[in-house]
N, C-alpha and C positions, 0 to 999 in steps of 0.2 A: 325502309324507313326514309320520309324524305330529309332533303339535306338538313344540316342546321338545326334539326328536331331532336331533343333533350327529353325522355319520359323519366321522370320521376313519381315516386308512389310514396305514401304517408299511409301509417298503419299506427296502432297501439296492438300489441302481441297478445294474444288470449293466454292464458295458463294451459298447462295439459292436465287432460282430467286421466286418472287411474283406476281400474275397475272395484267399486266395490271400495276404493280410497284405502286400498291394500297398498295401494304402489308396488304390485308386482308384477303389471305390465298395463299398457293405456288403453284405456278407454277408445275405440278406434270407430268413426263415424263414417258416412259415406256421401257421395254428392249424390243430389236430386237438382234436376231439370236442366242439366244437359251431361253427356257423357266422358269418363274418364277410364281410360284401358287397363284390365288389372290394377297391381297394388297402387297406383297412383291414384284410381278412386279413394283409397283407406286413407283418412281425415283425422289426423293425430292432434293438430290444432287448428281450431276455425280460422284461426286468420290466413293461413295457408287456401284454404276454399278460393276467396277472392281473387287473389294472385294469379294459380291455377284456371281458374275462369278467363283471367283478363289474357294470358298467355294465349293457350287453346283459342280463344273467341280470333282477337288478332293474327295468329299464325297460320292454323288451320281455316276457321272459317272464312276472315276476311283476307285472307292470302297474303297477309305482309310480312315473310317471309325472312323480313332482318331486323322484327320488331324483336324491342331487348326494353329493360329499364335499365337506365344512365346509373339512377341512384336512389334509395330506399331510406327513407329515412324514419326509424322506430322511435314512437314514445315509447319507454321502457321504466313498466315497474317494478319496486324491488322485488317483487313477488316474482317475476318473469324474466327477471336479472338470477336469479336465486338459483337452489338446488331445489332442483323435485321431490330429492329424497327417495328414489325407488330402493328394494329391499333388494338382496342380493339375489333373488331370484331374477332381476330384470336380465339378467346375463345371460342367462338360458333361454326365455322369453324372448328378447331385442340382442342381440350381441352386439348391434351396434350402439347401445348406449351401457352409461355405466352407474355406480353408485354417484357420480358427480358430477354427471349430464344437467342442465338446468334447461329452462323452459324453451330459452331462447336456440339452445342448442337444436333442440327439437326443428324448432322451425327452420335454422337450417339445414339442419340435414333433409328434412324432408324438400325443401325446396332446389338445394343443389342436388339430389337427386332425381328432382322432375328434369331439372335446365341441361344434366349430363344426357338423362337414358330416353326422354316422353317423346321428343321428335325426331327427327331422321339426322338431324345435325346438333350438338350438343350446343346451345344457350352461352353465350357469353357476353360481360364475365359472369363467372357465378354468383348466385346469388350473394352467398355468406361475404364474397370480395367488395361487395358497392352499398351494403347499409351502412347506417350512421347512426348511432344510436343518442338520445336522448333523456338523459336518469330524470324522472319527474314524480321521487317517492310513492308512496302505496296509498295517496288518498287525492284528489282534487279539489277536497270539499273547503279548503283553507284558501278566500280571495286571491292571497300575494302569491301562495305558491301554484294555484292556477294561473294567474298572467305571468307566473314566470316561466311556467311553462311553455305558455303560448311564444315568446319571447326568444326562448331562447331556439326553439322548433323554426320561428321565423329568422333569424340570426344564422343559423346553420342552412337553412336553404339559399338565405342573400350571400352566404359567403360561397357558396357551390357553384350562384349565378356570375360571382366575378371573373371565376376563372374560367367560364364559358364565352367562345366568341360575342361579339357586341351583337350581331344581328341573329344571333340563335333565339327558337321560339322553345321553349319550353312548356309542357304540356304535364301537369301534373293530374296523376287519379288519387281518389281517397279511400281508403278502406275505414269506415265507420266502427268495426262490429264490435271490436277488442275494449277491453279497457275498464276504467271506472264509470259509473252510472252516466256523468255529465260526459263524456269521452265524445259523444256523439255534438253536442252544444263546443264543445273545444274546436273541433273539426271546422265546425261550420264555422266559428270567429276567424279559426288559421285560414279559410277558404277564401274568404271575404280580402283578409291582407293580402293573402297572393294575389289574386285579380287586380288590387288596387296596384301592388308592385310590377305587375302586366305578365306575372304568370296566367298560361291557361289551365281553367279547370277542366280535365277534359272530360272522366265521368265518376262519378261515387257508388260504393258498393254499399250495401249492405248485407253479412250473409245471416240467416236468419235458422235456429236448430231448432228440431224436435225428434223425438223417437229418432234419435245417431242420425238424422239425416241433414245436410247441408244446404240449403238453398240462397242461391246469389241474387240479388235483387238490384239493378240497376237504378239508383234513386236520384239521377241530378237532374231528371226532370221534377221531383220535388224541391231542391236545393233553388233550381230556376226560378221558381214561386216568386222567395225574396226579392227576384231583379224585378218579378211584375209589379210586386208591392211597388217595393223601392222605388218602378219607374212612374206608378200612379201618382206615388207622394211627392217626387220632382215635380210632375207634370202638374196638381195641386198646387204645388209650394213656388215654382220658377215657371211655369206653363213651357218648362224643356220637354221635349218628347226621345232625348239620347238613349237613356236606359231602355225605354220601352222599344227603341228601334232596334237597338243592341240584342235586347231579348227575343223578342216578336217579329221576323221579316213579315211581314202581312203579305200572303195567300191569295194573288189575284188571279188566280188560277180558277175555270169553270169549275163549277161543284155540282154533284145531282141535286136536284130537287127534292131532298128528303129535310122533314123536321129537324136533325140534327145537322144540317149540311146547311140550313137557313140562320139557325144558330152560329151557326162558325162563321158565317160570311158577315152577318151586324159584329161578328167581335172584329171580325178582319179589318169593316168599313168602318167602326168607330178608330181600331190603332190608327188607321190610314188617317182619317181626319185628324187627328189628336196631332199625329208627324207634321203633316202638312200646317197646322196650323204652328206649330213650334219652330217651321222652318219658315214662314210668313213674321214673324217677332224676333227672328236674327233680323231679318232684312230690312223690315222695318217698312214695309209698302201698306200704303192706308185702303188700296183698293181691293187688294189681294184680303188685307187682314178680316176687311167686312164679309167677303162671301167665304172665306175657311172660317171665319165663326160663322157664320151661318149654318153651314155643314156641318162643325162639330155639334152644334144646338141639335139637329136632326139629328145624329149619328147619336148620338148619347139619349134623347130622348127614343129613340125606335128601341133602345135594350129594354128599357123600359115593358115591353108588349109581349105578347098577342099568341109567343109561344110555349107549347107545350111542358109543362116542367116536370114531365116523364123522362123527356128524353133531353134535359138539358147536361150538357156533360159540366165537369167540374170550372175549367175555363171559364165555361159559362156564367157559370152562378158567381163564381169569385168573382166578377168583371160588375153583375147585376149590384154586386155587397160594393165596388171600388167606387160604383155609379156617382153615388148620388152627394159623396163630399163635394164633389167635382163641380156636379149640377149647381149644388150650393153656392161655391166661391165665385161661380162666374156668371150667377144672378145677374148681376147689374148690368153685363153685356150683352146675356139674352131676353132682358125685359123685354128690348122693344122688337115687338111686330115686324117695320117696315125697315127696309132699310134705308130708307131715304129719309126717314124721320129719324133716324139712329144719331141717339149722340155721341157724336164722336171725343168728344171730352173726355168720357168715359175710358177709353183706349187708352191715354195720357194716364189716366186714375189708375186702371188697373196695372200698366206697366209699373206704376210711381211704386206702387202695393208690393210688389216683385219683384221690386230694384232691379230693374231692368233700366236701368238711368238713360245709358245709349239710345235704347229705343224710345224711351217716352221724351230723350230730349228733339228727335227726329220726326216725331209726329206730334207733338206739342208745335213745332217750327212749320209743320204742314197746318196742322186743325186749327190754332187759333183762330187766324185771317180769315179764313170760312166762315167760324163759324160764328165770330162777330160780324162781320155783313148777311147772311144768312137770317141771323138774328135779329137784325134791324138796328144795330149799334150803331154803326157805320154804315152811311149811308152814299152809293157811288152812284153817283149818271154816270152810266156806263158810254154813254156817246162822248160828251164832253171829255171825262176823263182821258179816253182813247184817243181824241182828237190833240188834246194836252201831252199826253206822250210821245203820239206822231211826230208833235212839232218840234219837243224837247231831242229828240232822239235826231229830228233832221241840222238842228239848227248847234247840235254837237259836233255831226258828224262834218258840215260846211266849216265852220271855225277849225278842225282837222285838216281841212282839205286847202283850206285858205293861208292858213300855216305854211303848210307844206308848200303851196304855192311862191306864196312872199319867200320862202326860206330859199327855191330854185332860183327865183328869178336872183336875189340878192347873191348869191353864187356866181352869175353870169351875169356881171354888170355892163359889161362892155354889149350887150343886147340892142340891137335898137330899139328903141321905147315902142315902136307897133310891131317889134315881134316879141314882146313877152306874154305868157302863160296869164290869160284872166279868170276869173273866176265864172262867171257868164257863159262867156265864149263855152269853158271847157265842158261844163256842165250840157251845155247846150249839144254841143259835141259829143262828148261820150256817156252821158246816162240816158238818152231818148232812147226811150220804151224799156229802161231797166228796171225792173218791179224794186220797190223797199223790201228790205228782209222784215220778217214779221218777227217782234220779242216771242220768245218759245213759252218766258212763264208765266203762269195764269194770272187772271187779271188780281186777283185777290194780296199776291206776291206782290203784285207791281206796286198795288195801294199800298202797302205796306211799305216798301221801297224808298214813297214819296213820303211818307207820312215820318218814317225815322230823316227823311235829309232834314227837311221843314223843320220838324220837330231841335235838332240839334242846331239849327243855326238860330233859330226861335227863344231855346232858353241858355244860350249862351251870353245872355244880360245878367243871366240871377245871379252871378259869382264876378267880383271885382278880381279877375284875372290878371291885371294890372298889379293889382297891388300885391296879389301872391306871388307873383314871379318876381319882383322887386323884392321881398322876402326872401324867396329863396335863391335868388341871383348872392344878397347878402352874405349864406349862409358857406353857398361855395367859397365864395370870394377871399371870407376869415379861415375857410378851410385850407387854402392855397398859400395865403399868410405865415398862419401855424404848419406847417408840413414846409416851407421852405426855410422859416429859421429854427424848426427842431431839427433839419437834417446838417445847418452851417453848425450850431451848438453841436452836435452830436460828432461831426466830423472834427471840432475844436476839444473837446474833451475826452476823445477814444481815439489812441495811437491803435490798439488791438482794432483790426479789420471784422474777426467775427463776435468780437463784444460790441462793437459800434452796428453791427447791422442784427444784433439780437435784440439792442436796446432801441434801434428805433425803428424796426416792424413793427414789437409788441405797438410804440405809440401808433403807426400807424393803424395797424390797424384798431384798436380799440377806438382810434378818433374816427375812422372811417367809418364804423360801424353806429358813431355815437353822433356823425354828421346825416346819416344816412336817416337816424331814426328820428332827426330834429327834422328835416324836409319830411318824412311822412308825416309827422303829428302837427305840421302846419298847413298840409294840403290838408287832412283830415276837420282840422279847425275853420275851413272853409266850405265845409260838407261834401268835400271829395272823394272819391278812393284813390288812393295813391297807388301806382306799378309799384311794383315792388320787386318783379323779378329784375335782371340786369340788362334792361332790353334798352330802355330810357336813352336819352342820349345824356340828360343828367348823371345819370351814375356811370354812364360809358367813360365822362371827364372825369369824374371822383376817381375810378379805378384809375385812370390816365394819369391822373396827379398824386396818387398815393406809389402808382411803378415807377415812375420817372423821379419822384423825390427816394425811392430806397434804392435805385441803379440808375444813372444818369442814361445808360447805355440800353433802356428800355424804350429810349424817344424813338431808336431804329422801327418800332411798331407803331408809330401814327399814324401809315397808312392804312394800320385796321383799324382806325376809328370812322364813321359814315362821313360821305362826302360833306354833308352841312358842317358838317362841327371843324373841318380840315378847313375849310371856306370863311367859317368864322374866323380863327383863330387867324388865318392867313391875312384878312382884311384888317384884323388890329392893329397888323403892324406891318403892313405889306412890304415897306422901304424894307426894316430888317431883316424878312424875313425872304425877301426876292433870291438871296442867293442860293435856297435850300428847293427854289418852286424855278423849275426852268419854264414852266410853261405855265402863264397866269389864267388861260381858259382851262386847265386842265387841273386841279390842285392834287400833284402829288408832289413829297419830298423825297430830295435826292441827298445823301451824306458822301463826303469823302471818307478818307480814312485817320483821319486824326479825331481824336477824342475832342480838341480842346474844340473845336465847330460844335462838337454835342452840346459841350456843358455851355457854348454860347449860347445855343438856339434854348435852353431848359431859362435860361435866364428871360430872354427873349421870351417865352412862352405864359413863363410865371407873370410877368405886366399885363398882357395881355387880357389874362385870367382873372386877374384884380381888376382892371380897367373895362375891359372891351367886350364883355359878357351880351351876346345878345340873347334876350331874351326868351323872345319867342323860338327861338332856335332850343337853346338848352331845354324847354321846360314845357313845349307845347306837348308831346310827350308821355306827360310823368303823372298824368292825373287816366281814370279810368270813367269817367264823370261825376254825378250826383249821387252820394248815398244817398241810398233809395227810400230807407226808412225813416232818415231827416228831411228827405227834400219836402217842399211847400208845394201840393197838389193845387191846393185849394188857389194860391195865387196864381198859376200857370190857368186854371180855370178862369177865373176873375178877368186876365188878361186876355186870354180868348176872348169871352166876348165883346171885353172892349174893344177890340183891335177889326174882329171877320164876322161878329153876331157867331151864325149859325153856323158858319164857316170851319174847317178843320184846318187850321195854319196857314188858308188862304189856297190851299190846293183847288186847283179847277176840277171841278166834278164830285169832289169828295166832301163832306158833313158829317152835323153829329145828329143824329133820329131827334125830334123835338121830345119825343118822353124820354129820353134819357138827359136834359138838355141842364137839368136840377143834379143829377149825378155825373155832370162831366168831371169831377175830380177824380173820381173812382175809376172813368172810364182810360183819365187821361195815364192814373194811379197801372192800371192795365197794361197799357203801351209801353210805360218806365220797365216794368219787368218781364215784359215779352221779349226786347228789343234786348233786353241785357242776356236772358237767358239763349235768346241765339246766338249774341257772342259767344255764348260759353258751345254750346249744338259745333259752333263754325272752330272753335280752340280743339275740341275734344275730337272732331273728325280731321281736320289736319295736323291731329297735333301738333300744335304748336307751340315751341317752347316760351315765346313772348305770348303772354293770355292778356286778352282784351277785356274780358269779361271780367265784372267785382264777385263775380260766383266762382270759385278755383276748386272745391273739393266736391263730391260727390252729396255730402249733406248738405251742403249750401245750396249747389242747384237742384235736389230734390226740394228744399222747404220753399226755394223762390219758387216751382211751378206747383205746389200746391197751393202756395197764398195767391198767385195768381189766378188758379185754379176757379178758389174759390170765390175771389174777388169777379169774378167774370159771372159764377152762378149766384149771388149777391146782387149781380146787375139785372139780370134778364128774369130773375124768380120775384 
């Protein structure tokens, strides 16, 4: 047995039947369809059959030689908990049993005498030493007491599996045959919870009587069925292909050229595509995803045909019945014919359909751009635009390079003025015959690229930014106020150290939390989205002034606040604060070790705070732009074309189509929530804990790309 490998078996015990129901000796049956030597063929209770089988099969046939079961675990009913009741002739008949033998006795005796005497080495341990039995009364037919059944059968297995090494695989078999009617339905629900617990199922028996004779029936390729279902209905419901790979390895192995060997190969080449296309919607690739649906279209239509239904086997026919919900749901993907007429919008719809959010926000971020200029939305002279880029990209990379220049020479003043580094000169020097790197991403991206800069420096007029930072400059300001004479009060009126710092956390923070909610509900009053996580540098200082006013001795962390906000504060009051900044290019603070330099510099800090607040520092930040569904399309239209005519933000090469020229608010309505929702594409693949995007949860950016969705088929229908 290999290493690490744990067999356990699940049985329900059959009753022993007595001849003629004298009970004065059993009923004794015998195996059919494979062999047992002498008296260990004689079958006192079926459920012994199976066991017997699975032994013999493993030991002798397949040669596993230190094949054993770990542990057995019996449903047991009262019936088969009980006494038989044999008459005192059993004595003479069996000697080895008695007036008080019960069912289960039976079973094992019979069985630790197969495990002592049937092979050439006795079976350990015995049998009767590693069951576990299970009371589950004499009827199933009562809901509560069948799931408790099931319950507590799973319960005793989980606790068997704790005391088993971490990396041991465990491999359970089933014995169906014993039991009450549903006995068989129980089986199959405990089966399901094992698998999902990562037991394996390794195979299920049925033994099946007539005329005293036994027959073992190996049925989990029936049981398997369920995973094909199961993995149709994934594949249906999530276009996952896991179960079915799990179930099905697809068979790419030559096959004869027979009627049923062309059957098997369409089942083979539909899983094949079905996988392949499930593994194309992990990844999320738009060129991949068009030619595996394509495939699976043919692959699933070819079941459809042409072959014989003589000779189709079961597989078969079940796969032809799985067909056609399938065909169904993914209609709208195999409408079109070509693939170069294919809308790829669709892709985006069906993912949305399947909550497959990842994926449809990855190809939503690819298809849009396409497949509004494709469309004729947007409209690009490809020469121009290109030419516009070129120039952008050189006249970046000079302003870098020219930097860099000024910055060497100014380093090395003492230069003679005709030997410094020019710009010209160097050029001239080291780039002859150096090709441009060409941008990698397609031209569609780049428009897009352009059209989000334009666009945000364009309607950053519609919001008096001025006056909401003024606002909320205010709001810290009285917050810094309140937190520096609630902590002198609180220090004046609490000698106890942990009543004064219980009494003025709660304030703090309830004011923190209550300053916090007045800056969102005033950026919101300007048709903002507020951040809201702690990324801001706005609330970077709240948290900054809320630590520093409950432990003086938390200013030791100003260095984790972002260079700007250290910068600020340092310029408010640079005289006082020069002794904490040894180096004024560099702003870090340096403390000694006396306390009373803290509580100077918190002092120092607090004027500041009230005083010297800049603005744009604190707060440029803390907004996420326009809500979307307040903002004024129609005026951002209006001012297009007063501003470019036909023009898209004044970008070279780029416009808006003259028949859309009446719906540019719809179009421009389009761009507000593409651009948002690739924030959210670009938040959700690096996750990042600072989100940029007004879309944060999973339903929000599902509903933004379906009203997008539809605003885009709005346009072009």
């Amino acid at each position: 047995m290999a290493k690490n490998v744990y067999n356990i078996y699940m049985t329900f015990p059959s009753d022993v039947k007595t001849d003629k129901n004298e009970k004065k000796d059993i009923s004794v049956s015998t195996v059919e369809g494979f062999e047992l030597q002498g008296e260990f063929g004689h079958i006192f209770t079926t459920s012994e059959t199976a066991i017997k089988y699975l032994l013999k099969k493993k030991i002798e046939d397949e040669k596993e030689l230190d094949f054993t079961l770990n542990r057995v675990f019996l449903l047991l009913s009262d019936t088969v908990a009980g006494k038989i009741g044999f008459k005192p002739e059993i004595l003479t008949n069996r000697p080895e049993f008695d007036l008080e033998t019960t069912h289960l006795d039976v079973l094992n005796y019979q069985m630790d005498n197969f495990y002592k005497n049937y092979f050439d080495k006795e079976i350990t341990p015995l049998f009767s030493d590693i069951t576990k039995e299970i009371p589950c009364g004499n009827s199933l037919d009562d809901t509560k007491q069948l799931g408790d059944s099931i319950i507590k059968l799973c319960e005793a297995i989980v606790e068997y599996k704790k005391d088993l090494p971490p990396d041991a695989r465990i491999k359970l078999y089933i014995d169906t045959t014993g039991g009450f009617r549903n006995a068989a339905m129980l089986f199959l629900i405990i089966g399901r919870i094992m698998s999902y617990l990562g037991i394996e199922i390794e195979d299920i028996f049925y033994t099946g009587w007539s005329q005293k004779k036994c027959t073992v029936h190996e049925i989990k390729d029936t049981y398997d069925l369920l995973d094909l279902i199961a993995g149709f209905e994934e594949f249906l419901m999530f276009g996952s292909a896991k179960k079915l790979n799990d179930h099905y390895r697809v068979n790419e192995s030559n096959l004869q050229i027979t009627q049923e060997a062309s059957n098997q190969k369409s089942i083979d080449e539909l899983l094949k595509a079905m996988n392949q296309f499930s593994d194309v919607i992990n990844i999320s690739r738009r060129g991949e995803f068009k030619t595996e649906l394509s495939i699976l279209n043919q692959k699933l239509s070819q079941i459809h045909f042409d072959y014989d239904s003589s000779v189709e086997g079961f597989n078969y026919q079940l796969i032809k019945l799985l067909r056609e919900p399938i065909e169904k749901e993914y209609t709208s993907l195999f409408k079109q014919k070509s693939l170069d007429t294919m809308d790829e919008l669709s892709y985006v719809e069906w993912c949305l359909k399947h909550d497959y959010i990842q994926q449809a926000l990855t190809l939503f971020k690819e298809c849009v751009p396409d497949f509004l200029i494709k469309k004729g939305v947007i409209v690009v002279d490809e020469a121009k635009f290109c030419n516009y880029i070129k120039n952008k990209k050189l006249k970046a990379d000079m302003n870098i390079l020219e930097t860099a220049l000024n910055k060497w020479n100014a380093m090395h003043p003492k230069r003679h003025s005709d030997n410094l580094f020019k710009l010209d000169e160097f050029l001239n020097v080291y780039t002859d015959g150096v090709e441009p790197i060409e941008d990698v991403r397609d031209d569609a991206d780049l428009v897009f690229n352009e059209i989000n800069e334009y666009r945000t420096l364009f309607i950053a007029k519609y919001t008096n930014r001025d006056a909401l930072f003024k606002k909320l400059s205010a709001i810290v300001k009285a917050y810094v106020v309140e937190a520096q004479n609630k902590e002198f009060r609180t220090n004046k009126d609490y000698i106890d150290i942990e009543e004064r710092n219980k009494v003025l956390g709660e304030f703090l923070k309830s004011k923190q939390k209550e300053v916090l909610e007045c800056i969102f509900n005033e950026i919101k009053a300007y048709k903002l989205v507020p951040v809201r996580d702690e990324s801001s540098h706005a609330q970077k200082i709240i948290s900054f002034i809320t630590a520093i006013t409950m432990n003086v001795m938390a200013l030791r962390n100003i260095n984790n606040l972002p260079y700007n906000l250290r910068d600020m504060l340092y310029k408010g009051n640079s005289t006082k604060l020069k002794p904490y900044v040894p180096d004024e290019n560099h702003i870090y603070f340096v403390f000694d070790d006396e306390s009373a330099d803290i509580g100077k510099l918190r002092v120092v800090l607090y004027k500041v705070l009230k005083n010297h607040i800049n603005d744009n520092v604190l707060f440029n930040d803390i907004t996420k732009g326009f809500i979307i569904k307040e903002y004024d399309f129609e005026q951002e239209a209006k001012d297009i074309f007063k501003n470019y005519n036909k023009a898209l933000y004044k970008i070279p090469g780029v416009s808006i189509s003259e028949k859309f020229e009446e719906s540019l608010a719809k179009v421009i309505e389009v761009l507000a929530y593409y651009f948002e929702i690739k924030k959210a594409r670009n938040d959700t693949n690096h996750a990042r804990i600072e989100e940029t995007s007004q879309f944060t949860t999973s339903s929000e950016i599902k509903t933004a790309m379906t009203i997008c969705i539809k605003h885009i088929r709005d346009l072009i229908e």
